[in-house]
N, C-alpha and C positions, 0 to 999 in steps of 0.2 A: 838226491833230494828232488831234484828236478823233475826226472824219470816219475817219482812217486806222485808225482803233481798233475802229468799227462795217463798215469793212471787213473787217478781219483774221476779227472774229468771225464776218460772216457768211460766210467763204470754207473757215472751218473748221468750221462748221454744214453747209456744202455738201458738204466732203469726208467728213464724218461721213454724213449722209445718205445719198451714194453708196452709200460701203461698207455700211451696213445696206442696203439693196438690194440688191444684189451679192449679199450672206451670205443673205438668204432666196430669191434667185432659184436659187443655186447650192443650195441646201438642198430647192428643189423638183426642182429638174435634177436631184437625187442620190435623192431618194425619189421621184420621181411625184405626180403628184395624187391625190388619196387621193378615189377616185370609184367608185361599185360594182365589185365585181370580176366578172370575166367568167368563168363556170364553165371550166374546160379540164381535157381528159383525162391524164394522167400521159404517154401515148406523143406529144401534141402540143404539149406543153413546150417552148417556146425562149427566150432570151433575148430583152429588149428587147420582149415582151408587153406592158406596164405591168401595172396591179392584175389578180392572178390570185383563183383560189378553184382547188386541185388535189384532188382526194379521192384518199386511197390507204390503203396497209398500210406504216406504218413499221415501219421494222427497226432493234432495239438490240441489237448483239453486242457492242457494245461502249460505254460511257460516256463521250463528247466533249465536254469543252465548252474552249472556244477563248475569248481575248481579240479584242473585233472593234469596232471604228469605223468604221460605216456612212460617214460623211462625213467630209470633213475639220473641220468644224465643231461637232462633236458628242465628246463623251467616250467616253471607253472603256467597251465593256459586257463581261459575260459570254453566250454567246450557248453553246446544245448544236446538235450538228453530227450529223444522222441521213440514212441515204437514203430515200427514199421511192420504193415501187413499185406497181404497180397494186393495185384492191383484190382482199385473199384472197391474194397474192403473197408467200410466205412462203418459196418456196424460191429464188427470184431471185438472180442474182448481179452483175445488169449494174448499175451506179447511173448511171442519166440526172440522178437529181434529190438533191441534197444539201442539205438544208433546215437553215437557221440559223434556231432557233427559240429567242425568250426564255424560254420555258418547259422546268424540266426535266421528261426522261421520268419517269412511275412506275418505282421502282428495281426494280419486283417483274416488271414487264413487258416480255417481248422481244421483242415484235410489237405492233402498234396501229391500228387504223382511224383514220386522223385526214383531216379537213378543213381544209388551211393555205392561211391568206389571205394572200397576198406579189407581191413582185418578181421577174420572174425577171430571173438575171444572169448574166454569162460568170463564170464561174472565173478570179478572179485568185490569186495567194498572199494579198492584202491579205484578200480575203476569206474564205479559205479555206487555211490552211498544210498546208506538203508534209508535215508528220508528220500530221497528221489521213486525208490520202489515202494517207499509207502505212501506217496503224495501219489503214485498212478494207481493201486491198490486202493485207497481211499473216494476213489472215482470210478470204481466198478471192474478196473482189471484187475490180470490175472497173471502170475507168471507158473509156467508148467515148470517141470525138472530142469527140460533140455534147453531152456533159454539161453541164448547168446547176444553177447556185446557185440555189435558191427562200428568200430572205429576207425571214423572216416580218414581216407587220406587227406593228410594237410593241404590245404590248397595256396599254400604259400612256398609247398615246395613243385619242383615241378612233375605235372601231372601226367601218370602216362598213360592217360585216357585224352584222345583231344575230339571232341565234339559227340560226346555220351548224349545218345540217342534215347527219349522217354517212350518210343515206340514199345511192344510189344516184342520180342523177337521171334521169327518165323519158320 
C-alpha cells in the first residue's frame, strides 16, 4: 500500500513537470527568443521575422489603447496601438506596420521618430480589434494585404537592446 502511495506521488510530480514545460516551451513559441534584434527597414517588414529593431515616424491622430494578451498564458495588459512609417513620413496614409507598444505616446505629440524593438505578426482580431482598424480607417488610412502587427518588447522585461540609437543607420 505504501509502495502505491510513492507511486501516485511520483506520477503526479510527473504530470506536473510536463505541464510546466509545455507552459514555458509554448511561452517561447509565442514570444521568440529574446536574442539581438536585427535592424529592418519599415518597407521590409513581414511577419514571422523574430526579434526586429524598425526606425521610423509614428503617427498619433488619434489615442488607442486596447486590451491585449500576448499569450495564452500570460494576463491581460494595456497596450497603445500606433502606425508606423518611414522615417520623416508624416503625410502617409498606407499603414504596413501597427505597433503594440507598452508605452504611452506623449499626449502633446502627433508625430514621433521612434526605434521599436518587437515581433513582427499577422493581424489577427486577438491582436488587434476591428474598432481600432476602423477608428484609423475612419481618419483617412488605409490598410493594404501585407500589413503587419509589430509587438513591442515588454520593457518590464529585460531588454536586449541597451541604448537604441534613433540615428539613421549608415
Amino acid at each position: 500500500m505504501r509502495a502505491g502511495k510513492h507511486i501516485v506521488r511520483w506520477v503526479v510530480l510527473a504530470v506536473a513537470a510536463t505541464a510546466a514545460v509545455g507552459m514555458v516551451a509554448s511561452w517561447v513559441g509565442m514570444r521568440g527568443c529574446a536574442s539581438e534584434p536585427r535592424e529592418v527597414a519599415v518597407q521590409d517588414l513581414a511577419s514571422g521575422q523574430g526579434l526586429v529593431q524598425v526606425r521610423g515616424t509614428a503617427h498619433y491622430p488619434v489615442r488607442v489603447a486596447q486590451d491585449y494578451r500576448p499569450s495564452l498564458l500570460s494576463g491581460s495588459q494595456v497596450v497603445w496601438v500606433f502606425p508606423l512609417f518611414p522615417p520623416g513620413d508624416t503625410l502617409g496614409r498606407e499603414i504596413r506596420i501597427l505597433v503594440l507598444s507598452y508605452t504611452e505616446p506623449d499626449p502633446i505629440l502627433s508625430f514621433e521618430m521612434r526605434a521599436i524593438v518587437g515581433w513582427p505578426r499577422k493581424p489577427t482580431r486577438r491582436r488587434v480589434a476591428s474598432t481600432v482598424v476602423e477608428a484609423f480607417e475612419t481618419l483617412g488610412y488605409r490598410f493594404p494585404a501585407d500589413w503587419v502587427v509589430l509587438e513591442e518588447y515588454p520593457p518590464e522585461e529585460h531588454s536586449p537592446v541597451t541604448g537604441a540609437s534613433l540615428e539613421a543607420p549608415r
